[in-house]
C-alpha positions in Angstrom: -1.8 -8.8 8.1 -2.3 -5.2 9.1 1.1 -3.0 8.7 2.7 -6.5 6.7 4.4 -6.6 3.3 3.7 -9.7 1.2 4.4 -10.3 -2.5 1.0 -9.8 -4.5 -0.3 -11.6 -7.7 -1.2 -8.2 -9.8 -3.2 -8.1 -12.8 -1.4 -5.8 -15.4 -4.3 -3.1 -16.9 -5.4 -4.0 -20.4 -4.2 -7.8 -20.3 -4.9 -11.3 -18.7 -1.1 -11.3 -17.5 -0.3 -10.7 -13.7 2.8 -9.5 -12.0 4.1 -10.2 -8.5 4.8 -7.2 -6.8 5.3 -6.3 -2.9 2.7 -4.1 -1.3 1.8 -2.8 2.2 -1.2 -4.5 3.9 -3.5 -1.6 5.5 -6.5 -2.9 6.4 -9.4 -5.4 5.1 -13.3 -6.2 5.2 -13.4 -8.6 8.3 -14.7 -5.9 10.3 -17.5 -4.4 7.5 -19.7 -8.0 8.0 -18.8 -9.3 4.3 -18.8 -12.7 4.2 -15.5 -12.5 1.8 -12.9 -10.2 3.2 -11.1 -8.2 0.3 -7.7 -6.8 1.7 -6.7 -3.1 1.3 -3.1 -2.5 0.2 -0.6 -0.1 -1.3 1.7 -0.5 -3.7 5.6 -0.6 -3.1 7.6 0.3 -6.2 11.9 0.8 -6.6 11.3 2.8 -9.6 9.0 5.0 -9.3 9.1 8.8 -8.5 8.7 9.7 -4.6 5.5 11.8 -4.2 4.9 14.5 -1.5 2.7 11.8 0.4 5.0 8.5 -0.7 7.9 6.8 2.3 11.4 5.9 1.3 12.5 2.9 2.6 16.0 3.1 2.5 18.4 0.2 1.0 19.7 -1.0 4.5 16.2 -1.2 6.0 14.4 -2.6 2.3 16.8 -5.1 2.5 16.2 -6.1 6.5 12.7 -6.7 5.3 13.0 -9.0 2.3 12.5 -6.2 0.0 15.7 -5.9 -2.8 16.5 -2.4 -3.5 15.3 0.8 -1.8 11.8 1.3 -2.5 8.7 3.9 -2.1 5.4 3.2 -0.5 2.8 4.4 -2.8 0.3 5.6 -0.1 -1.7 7.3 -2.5 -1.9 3.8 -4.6 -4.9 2.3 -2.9 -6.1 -0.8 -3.9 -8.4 -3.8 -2.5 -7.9 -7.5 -3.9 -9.1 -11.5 -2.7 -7.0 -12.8 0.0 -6.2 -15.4 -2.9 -3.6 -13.3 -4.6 -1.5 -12.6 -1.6 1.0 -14.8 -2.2 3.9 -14.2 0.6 5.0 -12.7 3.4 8.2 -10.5 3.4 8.2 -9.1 6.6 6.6 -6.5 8.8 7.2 -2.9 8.5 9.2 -0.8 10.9 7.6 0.9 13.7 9.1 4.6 12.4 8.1 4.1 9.3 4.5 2.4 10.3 4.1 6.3 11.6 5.3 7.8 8.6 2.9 6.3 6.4 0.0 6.7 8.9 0.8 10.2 9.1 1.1 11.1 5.3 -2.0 8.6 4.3 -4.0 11.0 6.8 -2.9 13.6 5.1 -3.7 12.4 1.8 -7.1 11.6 3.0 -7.7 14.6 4.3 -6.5 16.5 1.5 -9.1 14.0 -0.7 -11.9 15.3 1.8 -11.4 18.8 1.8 -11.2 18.8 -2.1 -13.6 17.2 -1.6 -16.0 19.6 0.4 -14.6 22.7 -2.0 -15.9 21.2 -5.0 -19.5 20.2 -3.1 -19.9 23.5 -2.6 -18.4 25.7 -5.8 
């Protein structure tokens, strides 16, 4: 699932409602020895503002992957959820941009770490 975009049942905040919305798998609990892997994912939005650490997926490629308009990968939108709520598969993420979200979400992290260590130490 790893590096896939599926369609995800989320709950809205503050209500018992739930909207389908595409994210990018990037990683689960298979590996951590819990008996009910949780999936990791970010959010893809096409309205949302583009971040210093977000990827634009342009129309023509959005569209080659089931996706309707051109959209942003929220890679500082982290969020784990049930294997239940992933609903379905769009498609797989291209190679190129595979490496441009690795590379800005170890950035991100890193910039989360080192803030981190400043404020461990202030």
């Amino acid at each position: 699932m790893i590096g896939e975009i599926w369609y995800y049942k989320a709950k809205l905040p503050n209500s018992d409602e739930y909207k389908v919305r595409p994210v990018l798998v990037i990683g689960n609990d298979a590996n951590n020895n819990l008996l009910y892997a949780d999936i990791h994912y970010v959010i893809i939005s096409s309205s949302s503002p583009v971040g210093i650490y977000d990827v634009v997926i342009e129309e023509n490629i959005a569209k080659s992957i089931n996706l309707i308009r051109k959209s942003v990968i929220k890679t500082t939108k982290i969020y784990t959820g049930p294997r239940t709520l992933f609903e379905r598969k769009l498609g797989v993420l291209p190679e190129n941009l595979k490496q441009e979200f690795i590379n800005k979400y170890r950035e991100y992290q890193n910039q989360l770490i080192n803030s981190f260590l400043i404020e461990e130490y202030v």
